[in-house]
C-alpha positions in Angstrom: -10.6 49.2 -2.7 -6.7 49.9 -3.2 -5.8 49.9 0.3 -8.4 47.2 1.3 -6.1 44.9 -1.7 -2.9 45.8 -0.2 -4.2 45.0 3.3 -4.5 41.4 1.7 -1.4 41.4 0.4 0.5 41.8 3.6 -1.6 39.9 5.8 -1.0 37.1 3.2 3.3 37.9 3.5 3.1 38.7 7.1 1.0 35.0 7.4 4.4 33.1 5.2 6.5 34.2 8.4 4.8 33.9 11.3 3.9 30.4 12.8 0.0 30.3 14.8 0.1 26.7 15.0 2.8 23.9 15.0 3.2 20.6 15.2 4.8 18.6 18.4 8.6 18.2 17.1 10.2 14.7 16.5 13.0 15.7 17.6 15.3 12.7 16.7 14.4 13.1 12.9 16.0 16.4 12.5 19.5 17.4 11.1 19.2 20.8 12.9 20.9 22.2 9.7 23.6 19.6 9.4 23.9 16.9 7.2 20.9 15.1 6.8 20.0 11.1 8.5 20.8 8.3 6.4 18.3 5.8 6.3 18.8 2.8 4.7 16.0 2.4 2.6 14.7 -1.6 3.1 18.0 -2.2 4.4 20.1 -0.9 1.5 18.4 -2.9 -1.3 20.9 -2.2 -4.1 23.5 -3.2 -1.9 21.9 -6.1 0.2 18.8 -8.3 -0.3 15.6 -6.4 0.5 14.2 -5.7 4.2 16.4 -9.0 5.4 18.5 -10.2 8.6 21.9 -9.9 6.4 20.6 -6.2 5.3 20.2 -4.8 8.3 23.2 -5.9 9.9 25.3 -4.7 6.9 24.1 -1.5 6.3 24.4 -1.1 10.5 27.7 -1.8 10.3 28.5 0.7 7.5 27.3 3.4 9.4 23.6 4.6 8.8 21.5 6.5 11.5 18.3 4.6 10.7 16.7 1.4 8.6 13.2 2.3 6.6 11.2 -0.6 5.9 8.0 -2.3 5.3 6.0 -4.5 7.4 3.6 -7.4 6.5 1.7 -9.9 8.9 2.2 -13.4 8.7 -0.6 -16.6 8.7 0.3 -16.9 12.7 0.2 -13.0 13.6 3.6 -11.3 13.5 4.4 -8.4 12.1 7.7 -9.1 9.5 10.2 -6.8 7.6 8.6 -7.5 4.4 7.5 -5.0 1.2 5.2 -7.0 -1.3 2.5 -8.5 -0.3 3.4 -11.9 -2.5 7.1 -13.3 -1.7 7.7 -14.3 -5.8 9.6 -11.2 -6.7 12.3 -12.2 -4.0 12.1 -15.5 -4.1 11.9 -18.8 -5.6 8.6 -19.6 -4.3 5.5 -17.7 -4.6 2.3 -16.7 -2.0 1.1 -14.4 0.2 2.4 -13.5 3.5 -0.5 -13.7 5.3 -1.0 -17.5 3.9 2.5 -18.4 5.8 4.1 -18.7 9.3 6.9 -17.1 10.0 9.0 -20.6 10.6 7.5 -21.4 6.4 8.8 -17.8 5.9 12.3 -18.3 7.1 12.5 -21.4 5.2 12.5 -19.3 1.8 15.9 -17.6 -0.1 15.0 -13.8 0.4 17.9 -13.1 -1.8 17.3 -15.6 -4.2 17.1 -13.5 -7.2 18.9 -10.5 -5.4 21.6 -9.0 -8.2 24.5 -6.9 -6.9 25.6 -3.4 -8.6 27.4 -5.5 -11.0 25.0 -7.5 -12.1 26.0 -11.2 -10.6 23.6 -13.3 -8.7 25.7 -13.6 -4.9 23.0 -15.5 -3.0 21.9 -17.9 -5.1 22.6 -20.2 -2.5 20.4 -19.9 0.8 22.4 -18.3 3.8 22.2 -16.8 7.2 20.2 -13.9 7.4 18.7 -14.2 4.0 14.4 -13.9 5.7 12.3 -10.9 7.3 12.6 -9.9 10.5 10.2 -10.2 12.9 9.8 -6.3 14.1 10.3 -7.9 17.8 13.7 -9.2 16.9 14.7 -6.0 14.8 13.8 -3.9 18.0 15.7 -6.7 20.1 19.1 -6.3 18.5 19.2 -2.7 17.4 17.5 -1.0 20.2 17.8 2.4 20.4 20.9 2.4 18.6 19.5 3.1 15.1 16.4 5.2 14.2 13.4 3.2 12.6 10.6 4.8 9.4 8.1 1.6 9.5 5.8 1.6 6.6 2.4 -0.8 7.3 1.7 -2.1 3.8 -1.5 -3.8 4.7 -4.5 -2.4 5.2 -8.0 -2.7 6.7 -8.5 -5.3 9.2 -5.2 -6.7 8.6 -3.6 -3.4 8.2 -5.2 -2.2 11.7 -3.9 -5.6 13.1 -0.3 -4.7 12.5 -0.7 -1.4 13.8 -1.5 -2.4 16.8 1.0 -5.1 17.2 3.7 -2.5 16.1 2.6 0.0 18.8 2.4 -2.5 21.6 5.9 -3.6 20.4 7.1 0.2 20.5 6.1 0.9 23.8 7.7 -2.3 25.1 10.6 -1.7 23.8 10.6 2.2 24.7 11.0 3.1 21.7 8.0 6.2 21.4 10.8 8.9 20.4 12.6 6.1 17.7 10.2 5.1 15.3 7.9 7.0 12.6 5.0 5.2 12.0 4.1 5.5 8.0 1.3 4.1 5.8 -0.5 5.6 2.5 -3.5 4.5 3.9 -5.5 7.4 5.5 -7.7 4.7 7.7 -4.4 3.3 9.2 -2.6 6.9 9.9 -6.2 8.2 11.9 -6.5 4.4 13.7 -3.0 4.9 14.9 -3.7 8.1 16.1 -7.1 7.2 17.9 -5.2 4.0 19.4 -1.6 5.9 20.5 -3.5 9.5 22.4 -1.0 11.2 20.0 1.8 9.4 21.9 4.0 8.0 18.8 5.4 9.8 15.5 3.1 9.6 12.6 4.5 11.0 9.0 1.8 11.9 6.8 -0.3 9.5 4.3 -0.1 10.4 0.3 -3.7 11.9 0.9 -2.4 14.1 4.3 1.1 14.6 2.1 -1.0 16.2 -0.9 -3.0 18.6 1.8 0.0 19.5 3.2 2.2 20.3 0.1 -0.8 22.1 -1.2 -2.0 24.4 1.9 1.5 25.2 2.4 2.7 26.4 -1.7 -0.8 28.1 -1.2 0.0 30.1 1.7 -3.1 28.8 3.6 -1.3 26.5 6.1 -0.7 29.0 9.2 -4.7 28.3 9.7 -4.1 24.3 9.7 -3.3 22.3 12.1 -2.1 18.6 10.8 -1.6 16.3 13.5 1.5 15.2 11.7 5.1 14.5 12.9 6.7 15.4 9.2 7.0 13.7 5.5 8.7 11.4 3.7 8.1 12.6 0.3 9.9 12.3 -3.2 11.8 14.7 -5.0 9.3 15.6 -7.0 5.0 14.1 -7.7 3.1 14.4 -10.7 5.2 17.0 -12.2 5.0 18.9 -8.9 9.1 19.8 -7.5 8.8 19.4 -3.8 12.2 19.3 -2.8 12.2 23.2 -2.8 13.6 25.7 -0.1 10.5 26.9 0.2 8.6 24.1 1.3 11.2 22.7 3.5 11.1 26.6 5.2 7.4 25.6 5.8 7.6 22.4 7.3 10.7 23.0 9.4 8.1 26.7 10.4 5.8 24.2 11.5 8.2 21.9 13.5 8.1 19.3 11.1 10.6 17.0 9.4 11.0 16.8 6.1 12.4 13.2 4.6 13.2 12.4 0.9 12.9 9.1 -0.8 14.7 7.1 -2.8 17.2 9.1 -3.7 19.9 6.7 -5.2 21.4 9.3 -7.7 24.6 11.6 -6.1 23.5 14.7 -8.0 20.5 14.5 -6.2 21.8 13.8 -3.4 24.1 16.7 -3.4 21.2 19.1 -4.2 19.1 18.0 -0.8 22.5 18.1 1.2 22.7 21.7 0.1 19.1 22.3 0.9 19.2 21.6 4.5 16.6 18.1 4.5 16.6 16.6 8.0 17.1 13.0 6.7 17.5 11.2 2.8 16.5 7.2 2.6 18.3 5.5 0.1 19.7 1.9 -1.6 22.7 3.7 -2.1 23.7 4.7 1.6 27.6 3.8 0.3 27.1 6.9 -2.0 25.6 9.1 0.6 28.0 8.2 3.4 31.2 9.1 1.2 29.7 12.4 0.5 28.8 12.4 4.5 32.7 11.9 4.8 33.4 14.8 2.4 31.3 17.5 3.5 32.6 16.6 7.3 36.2 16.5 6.3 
């Protein structure tokens, strides 16, 4: 019974080494052991106006390696940079998305009740750049030149409705080895991969995060195979740290990336740097590319 116990044990060590299955590498969204991506998360949002024209040009220009953000569909079917589902936490107006065309959408201040780092109201006023991207258009002027983590907010029929317009977009614009494709929603992660042959990047769900996370502190995940590019996790869930060398061993054992969000505190920052995490999205990307500057120097 002794030896049959310590048989276990091993197997169960050997098992936290060895990889039997992997996942296809994104390779694009790895630091390789340098400093981690910056991804601007919606554009910079402490910095700029959320997911609009004027951020993504500005946080471009300061430097970043790739934009998150959030897409909605609008009344006359295009997908648009946008996070909430209602436009009154932005805005002075109020309504869904999906109840307005994307000419009624660029109409509306998007940074109308935007306040900067020291607390002033800057665009008050309505001007350029201050709407949601159509996807086509952020594909159009940034190209290849930045990497993209799309999140599709909607789900269901609608939610399948963007995904498809968002992969047709990506394969026009050749842009397969570019984008992640994100959603929480388990139904919109499996209809992307049924519609895309595996052909795209797909970061985990919160359900296909948890599995993850949890086969892998458990030891079980050599036996697994997740059909997942990598996460985009937070430092910690629930109690649960998940920014530990440990896991990011088992992800990067598997060939996947391993993403934090929204890390807006230095400290933290610091502390993922120092851990080797292939990319950090943040509102703070000023912070993260001074320390970018430092640890280079």
């Amino acid at each position: 019974m002794f030896i049959f116990i310590v048989c276990i044990v091993i197997l169960y060590v050997l098992l936290q080494f060895i990889r039997l299955k992997f996942e296809k590498r994104a390779r694009r969204f790895f630091s390789y052991g340098g400093f981690p991506l910056i991804f601007a998360h919606r554009g910079a949002s402490l910095l700029f106006p959320e997911n609009t024209q004027l951020a993504f040009e500005k946080s471009f220009e300061m430097g970043i390696d790739g934009f998150e953000t959030d897409i909605r569909l609008t009344k006359d079917g295009y997908i648009i940079t946008q996070h909430d589902e209602n436009i009154s936490r932005t805005t002075e107006f109020s309504g869904k998305v999906i109840d307005y065309t994307y000419d009624e959408i660029k109409e509306f201040n998007f940074g109308y009740k935007f306040k900067s780092l020291n607390n002033d109201m800057p665009y008050l006023e309505k001007q350029k750049g201050l709407h949601p991207m159509k996807v086509e258009d952020l594909f159009e002027k940034f190209k290849d030149k930045v990497l993209y983590s799309i999140d599709i907010k909607d789900k269901g029929v609608v939610g399948k409705k963007s995904a498809s317009i968002l992969y047709n977009l990506v394969k026009k614009y050749k842009l397969e080895k570019n984008v992640i494709f994100a959603s929480f929603h388990d139904e919109i992660s499996d209809y992307l991969r049924e519609i895309s042959s595996n052909d795209i990047i797909i970061s985990g769900s919160k359900k296909k995060a948890t599995s993850i996370v949890l086969s892998m502190y458990f030891g079980i995940d050599e036996f697994l195979k997740y059909r997942t590019s990598g996460l985009q996790i937070p430092n910690a869930y629930k109690n649960i740290k998940l920014s530990t060398k440990y896991l990011i061993y088992k992800l990067h054992k598997h060939k996947m990336f391993c993403h934090f969000w929204t890390i807006n505190d230095e400290k933290e920052m610091k502390e993922l740097i120092d851990k080797k995490v292939d990319a950090i999205t943040t509102d703070r990307i000023d912070l993260l590319l001074k320390l970018k500057k430092e640890y280079l120097s």
